[in-house]
N, C-alpha and C positions, 0 to 999 in steps of 0.2 A: 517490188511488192512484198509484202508481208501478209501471212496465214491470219485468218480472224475469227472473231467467233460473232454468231449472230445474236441480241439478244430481242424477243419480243416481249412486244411494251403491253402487258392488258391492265398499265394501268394504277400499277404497285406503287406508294411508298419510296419503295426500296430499287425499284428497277433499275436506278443510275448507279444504287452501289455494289449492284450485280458485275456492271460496266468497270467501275471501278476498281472491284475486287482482282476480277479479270485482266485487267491491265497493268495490277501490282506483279502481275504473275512474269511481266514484260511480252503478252501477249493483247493483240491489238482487239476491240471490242466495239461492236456498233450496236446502238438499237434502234431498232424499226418498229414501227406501228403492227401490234398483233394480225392485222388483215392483210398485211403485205408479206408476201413469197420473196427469202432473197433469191439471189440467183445462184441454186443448186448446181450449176454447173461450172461455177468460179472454182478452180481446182482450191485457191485460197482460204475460202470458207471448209473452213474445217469440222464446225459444230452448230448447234444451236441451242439457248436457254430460253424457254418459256418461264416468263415470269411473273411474280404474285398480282393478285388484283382484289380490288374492293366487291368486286361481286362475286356471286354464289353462281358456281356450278351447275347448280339444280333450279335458281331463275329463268324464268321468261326471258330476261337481257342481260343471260350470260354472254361471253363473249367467243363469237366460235373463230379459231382460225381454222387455214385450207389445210389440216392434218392428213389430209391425204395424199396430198401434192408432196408433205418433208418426210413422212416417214419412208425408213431405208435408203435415205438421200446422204442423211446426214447422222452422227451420235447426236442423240435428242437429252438434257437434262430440263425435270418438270420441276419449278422451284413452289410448294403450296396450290396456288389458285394450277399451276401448270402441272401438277403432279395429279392433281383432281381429277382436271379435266383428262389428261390421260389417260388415267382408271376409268372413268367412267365411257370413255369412247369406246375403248378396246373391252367394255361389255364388265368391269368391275361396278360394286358399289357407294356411292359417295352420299351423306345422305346429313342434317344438320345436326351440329352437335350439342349434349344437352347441357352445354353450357359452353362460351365461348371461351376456346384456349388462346389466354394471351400470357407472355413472360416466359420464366425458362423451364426447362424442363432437363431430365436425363435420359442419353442415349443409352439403349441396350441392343447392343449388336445380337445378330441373330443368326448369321448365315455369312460365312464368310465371301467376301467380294473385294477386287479391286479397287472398287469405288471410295470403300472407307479402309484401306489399307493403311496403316500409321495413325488411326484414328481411335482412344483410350475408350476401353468400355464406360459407360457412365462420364460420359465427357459433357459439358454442359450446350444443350442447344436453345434456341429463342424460338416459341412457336407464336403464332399470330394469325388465327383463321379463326370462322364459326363452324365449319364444314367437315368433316372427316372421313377419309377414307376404311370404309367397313370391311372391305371385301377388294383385296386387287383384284384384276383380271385373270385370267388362267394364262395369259402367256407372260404374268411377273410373276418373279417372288419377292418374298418380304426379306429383308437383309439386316434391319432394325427397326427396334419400336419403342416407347414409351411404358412409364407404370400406369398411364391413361388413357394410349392409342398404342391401338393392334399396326398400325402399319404408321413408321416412321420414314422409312425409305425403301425401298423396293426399283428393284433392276430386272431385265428381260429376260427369258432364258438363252440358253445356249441355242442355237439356230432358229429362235422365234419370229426374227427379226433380222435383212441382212446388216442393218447397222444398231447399237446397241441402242437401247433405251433405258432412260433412269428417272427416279421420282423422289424426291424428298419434300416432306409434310412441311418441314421447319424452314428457317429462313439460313442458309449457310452464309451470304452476305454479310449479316448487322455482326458488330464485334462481338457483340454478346454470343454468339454461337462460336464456344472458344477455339476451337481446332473447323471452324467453317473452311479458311485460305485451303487447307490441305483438302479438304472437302472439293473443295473445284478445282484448284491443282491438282489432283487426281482425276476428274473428269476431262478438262483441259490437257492435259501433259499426255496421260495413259490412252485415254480413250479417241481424245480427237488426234493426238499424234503432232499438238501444234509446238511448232520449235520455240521458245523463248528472244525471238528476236526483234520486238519493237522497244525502242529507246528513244531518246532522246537525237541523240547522233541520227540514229537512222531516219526518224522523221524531219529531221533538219535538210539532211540530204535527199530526200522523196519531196519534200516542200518545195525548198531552189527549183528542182531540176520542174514542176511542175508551175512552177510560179514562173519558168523562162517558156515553159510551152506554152501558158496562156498567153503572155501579156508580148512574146516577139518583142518588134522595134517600137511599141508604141508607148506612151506614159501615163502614170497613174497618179491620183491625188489622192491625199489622206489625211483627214482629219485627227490630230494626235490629243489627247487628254493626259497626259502626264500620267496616266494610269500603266497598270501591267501590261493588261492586252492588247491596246495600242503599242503601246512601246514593243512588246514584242513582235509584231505583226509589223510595224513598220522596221525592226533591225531584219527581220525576214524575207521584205519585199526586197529591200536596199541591198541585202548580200546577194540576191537573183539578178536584180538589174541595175543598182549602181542608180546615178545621178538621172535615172529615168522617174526616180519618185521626185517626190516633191512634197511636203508634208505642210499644213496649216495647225497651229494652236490658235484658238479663239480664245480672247477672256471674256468672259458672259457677267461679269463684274461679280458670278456670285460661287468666286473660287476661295481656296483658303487665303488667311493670310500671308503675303506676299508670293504667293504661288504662283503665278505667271512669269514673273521673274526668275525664280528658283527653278521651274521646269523647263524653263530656256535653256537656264547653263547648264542642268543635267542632263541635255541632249547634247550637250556638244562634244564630250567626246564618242560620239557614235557618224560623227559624219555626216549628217544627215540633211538635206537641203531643207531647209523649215524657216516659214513664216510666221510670227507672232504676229496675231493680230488684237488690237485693245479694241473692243465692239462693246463694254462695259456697259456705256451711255444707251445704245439700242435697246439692248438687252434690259436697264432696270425702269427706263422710261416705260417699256408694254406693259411691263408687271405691276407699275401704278392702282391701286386701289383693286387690284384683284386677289382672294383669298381662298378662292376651290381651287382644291392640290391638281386635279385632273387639268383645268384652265392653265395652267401654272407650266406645267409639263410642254400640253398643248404651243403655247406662246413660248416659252422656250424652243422647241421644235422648230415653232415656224421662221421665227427669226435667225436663229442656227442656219437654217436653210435660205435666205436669203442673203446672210452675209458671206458664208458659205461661197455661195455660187456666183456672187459675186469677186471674190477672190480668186474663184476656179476659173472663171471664164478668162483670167488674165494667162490663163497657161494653155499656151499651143497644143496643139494634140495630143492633149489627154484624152483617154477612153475608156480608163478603167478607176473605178475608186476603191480606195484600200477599207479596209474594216476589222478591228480588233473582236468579231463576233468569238464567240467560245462555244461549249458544247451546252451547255445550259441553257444559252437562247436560244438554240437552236431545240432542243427538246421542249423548251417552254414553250413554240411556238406552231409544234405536230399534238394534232389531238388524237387518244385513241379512241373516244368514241362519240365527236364532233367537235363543233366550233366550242374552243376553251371558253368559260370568262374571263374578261379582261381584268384583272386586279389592280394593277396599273397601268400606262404606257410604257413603252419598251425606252430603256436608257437608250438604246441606240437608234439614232433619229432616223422617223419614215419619209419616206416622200424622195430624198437627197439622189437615190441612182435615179429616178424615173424624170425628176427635176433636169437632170443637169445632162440625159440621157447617156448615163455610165453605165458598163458592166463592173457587176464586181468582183473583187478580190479579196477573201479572207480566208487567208492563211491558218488560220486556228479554231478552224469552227467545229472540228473534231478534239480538241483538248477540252479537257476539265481544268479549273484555275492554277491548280499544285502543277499539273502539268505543264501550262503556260511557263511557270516561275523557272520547275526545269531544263526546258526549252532557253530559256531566257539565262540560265546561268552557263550550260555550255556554249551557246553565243560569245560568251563572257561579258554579259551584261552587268554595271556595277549595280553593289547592295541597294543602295537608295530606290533606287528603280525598281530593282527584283521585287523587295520584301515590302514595297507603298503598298498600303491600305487601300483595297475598293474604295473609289469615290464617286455618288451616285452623277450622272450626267447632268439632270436638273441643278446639282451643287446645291449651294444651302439656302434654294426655295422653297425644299421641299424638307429643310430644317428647321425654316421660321413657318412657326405652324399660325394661319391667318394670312393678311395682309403683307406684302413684302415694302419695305421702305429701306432706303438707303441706310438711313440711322439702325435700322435691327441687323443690317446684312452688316456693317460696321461691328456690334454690339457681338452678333454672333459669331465673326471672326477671330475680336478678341478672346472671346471665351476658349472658343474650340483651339485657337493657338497655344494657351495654358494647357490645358488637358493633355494637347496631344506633344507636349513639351516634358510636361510632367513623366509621360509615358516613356518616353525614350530617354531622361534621365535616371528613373528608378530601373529600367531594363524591361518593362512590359510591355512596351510598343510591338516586341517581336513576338511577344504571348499571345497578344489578340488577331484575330481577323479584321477587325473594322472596329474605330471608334470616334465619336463625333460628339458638338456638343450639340443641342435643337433647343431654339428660343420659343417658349411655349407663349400664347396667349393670354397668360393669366397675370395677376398684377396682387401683391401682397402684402401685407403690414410688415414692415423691421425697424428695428434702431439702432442708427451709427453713431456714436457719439452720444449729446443727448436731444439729436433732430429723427423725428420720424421718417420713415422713409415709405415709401408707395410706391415700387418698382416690380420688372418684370422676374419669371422665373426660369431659367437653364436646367435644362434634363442631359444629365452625362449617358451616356448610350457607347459599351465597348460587347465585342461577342470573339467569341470562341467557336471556330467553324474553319471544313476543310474546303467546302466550294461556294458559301451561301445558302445552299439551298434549306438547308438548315442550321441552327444557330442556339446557343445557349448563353445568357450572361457572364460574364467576366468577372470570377472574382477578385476583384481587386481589394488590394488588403484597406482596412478601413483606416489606418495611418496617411496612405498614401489617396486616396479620396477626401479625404479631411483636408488634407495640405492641397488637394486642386479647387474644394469648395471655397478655403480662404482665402486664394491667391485670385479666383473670378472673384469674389465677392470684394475685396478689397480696391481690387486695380480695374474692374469694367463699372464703369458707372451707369445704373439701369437696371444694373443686377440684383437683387439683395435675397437672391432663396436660389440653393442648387438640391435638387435632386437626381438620384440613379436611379438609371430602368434595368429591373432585373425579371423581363417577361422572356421568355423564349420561344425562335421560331420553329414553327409555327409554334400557336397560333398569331403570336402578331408577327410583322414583317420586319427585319432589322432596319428601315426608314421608320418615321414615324406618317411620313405621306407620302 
């Protein structure tokens, strides 16, 4: 086992790159939903971080944890919404402020402490709340503050409390708070006393030896996507038990160009028992004259799942099914304060254990995607694999916006093959997070030669992001987008107008459905 730190979720933004930041430190990091108590008496839990949220303190539906249950349990750090509510429990005042503080500001230390040890007077922090703390409590002091808030950070006294407690107004996470790392590395290291020993290595070898308690003499199937977390997740099963997996790739006909082919051979040197299956035909027949993206999804799913389990059912006692889940869906899919909206379907298909009545296994549903890649490099997994681009589950159904037809999944193959050919020629491919092309439903005047043309439109779509969860467009130089526009516009015929999407998420989603 390895020391952690707890971080509760009320809710922030920012809460995953609290997790994050934390784990840059090479210490291991979970987050829990703010109404759940970890288990205080895991000698491993070392600490805990409350952190920011969209609601007010001083609301009707603020968010209350059992603070009575962790204090003196544990070193508590309050990040904003968590530094509030701290003040204001322990009898300090919080109260709105007359005007919302957002963007950066200057730290002015105040009181020397541990806490911000190594940390430059007037160093720059990022603040993001409406709310401000007027008045700590009587058993804090204030340690730092602003030219615009009396209380920037604030720590326990000396026997206040028997385990320390700490509060910071600002957000020490986002990069913008430039000396933030050392900000938690000081609470982390000093405070909680946690050792620096989660890696790569080390979760490789906690994984195995956990992945041979579950799964004994029995065998597992797994659906593989030529994607990261598959692939990592099945080199992870297969190092525990060897020729007890057994892996399926499906082609759902709406993959890249020649990609089923190509992700065959870049499995094989891994060993790996694997069935390619071509279910094409299934797959683009249901999707026949249907155009709501949510349907689309849906009929994907369900057919996955029937050819799926059909395949499965050819292998003797299996019991368990593998899954490249990561940390993302898994937070995407705990609410802090009820059932989420749905904004999509989840890439990763429902129904499949309950269907085929499997347990699961995934290996990776505590990493973040950088992590995964990590993971995947001391494996010694090759580049091609490591460094692939997310590719959504649905594939490019959910690229041709409308109607799916053979002829556009065709049209949009070509496309997206240029683009993303272009990209790993000029050397961008390894720039971006995800880039794709999406055949739009729109139809627009050009001329080639001297014959008019009436064809459809390609939207180039590339981003810049370290797990998805956020995303910014890709600047790509306008030479090298000019030379992708000419080369679809020329050679896919259908085509005759390219535009770039330079929206970032939020608010839209790096799909376009």
């Amino acid at each position: 086992m390895v020391n952690y730190i707890a971080v509760l979720d009320f809710g922030s933004q920012y809460t995953q790159l609290i997790a994050r930041r934390v784990r840059e430190l090479n210490v291991y990091a979970e987050i829990i939903p703010f109404n759940r108590v970890p288990d205080l008496d895991d000698p491993y839990l070392k600490g805990i971080i409350l952190s920011g949220s969209p609601f007010s303190v001083t609301a009707e539906n603020a968010l209350h944890p059992e603070l009575d249950k962790i204090v003196n349990k544990k070193p508590i750090l309050g990040i904003c919404y968590g530094a509030q509510y701290l003040t204001q429990y322990f009898g300090g005042v919080v109260a709105k402020s007359d005007k919302r503080e957002y963007g950066p500001a200057e730290l002015n230390l105040t009181n020397s402490s541990d806490f911000l040890s190594e940390v430059d007077m007037g160093t720059q922090i990022w603040m993001s709340h409406g709310d401000s703390i007027e008045t700590p409590a009587d058993q804090f002091d204030v340690i730092a503050k602003t030219n615009d808030i009396p209380v920037a950070a604030f720590e326990s006294k000396e026997g206040a409390f028997d385990k320390k407690i700490l509060g910071v107004q600002f957000h020490p996470e986002v990069t913008h708070t430039i000396q933030g790392k050392k900000i938690l590395e000081n609470f982390v290291i000093k405070y909680c006393q946690c050792e620096p020993d989660w890696n790569s290595q080390s979760f490789i070898e906690k994984t195995v030896k956990e992945i041979r308690e579950q799964v004994g003499n029995k065998k597992v199937i797994m659906g593989l996507s030529g994607g990261v977390d598959s692939s990592v997740a099945a080199v992870l099963i297969h190092q525990a038990i060897g020729d007890q997996l057994t892996c399926i790739f499906l082609n759902n006909g709406l993959l890249r160009k020649n990609e089923f082919q190509e992700v065959i051979n870049s499995y094989e040197h891994l060993n790996l028992q694997l069935k390619g299956i071509d279910a094409s035909d299934a797959f683009l027949s249901e999707l026949e004259g249907v155009s709501d993206p949510e349907q689309k999804r849906k009929i994907i799913g369900r057919v996955f799942i029937e050819v799926f389990s059909s395949e499965a059912d050819k292998i003797e006692d299996a019991v368990f099914l593998g899954q490249g889940t990561i940390y993302p869906d898994v937070i995407e899919s705990l609410s802090v304060v009820g059932p989420s909206v749905t904004i999509k379907s989840h890439h990763n298909v429902g129904g499949l254990p309950e269907k085929l009545n499997l347990s699961l296994v995934e290996p990776l549903r505590m990493l973040f995607k950088d992590e995964v890649r990590k993971v995947g490099r001391t494996l010694g997994m090759r580049k091609e694999l490591i460094e692939r681009h997310p590719f959504p589950g649905p594939g490019l159904a959910i690229r041709i916006l409308g109607e799916i037809t053979r002829d556009k999944v065709a049209l949009t193959q070509e496309a997206d093959a240029i683009f993303i050919n272009h990209l790993k020629e000029s050397g961008y491919y390894d720039k971006v997070w995800q880039a794709g092309a999406i055949l739009l439903p729109v139809k627009s005047v050009g001329v080639m030669g001297d014959e008019r043309t009436y064809e459809l439109t390609c939207a180039l779509r590339a981003v810049v992001s370290l797990d998805g969860m956020t995303a910014t467009w890709a600047e790509l130089p306008h030479s090298l987008l000019a030379k992708i526009s000419n080369d679809i516009i020329n050679k896919v015929k259908g085509i005759n107008r390219v535009v770039y999407d330079i929206s970032t998420k939020p608010p839209s989603t790096i799909e376009w459905e």
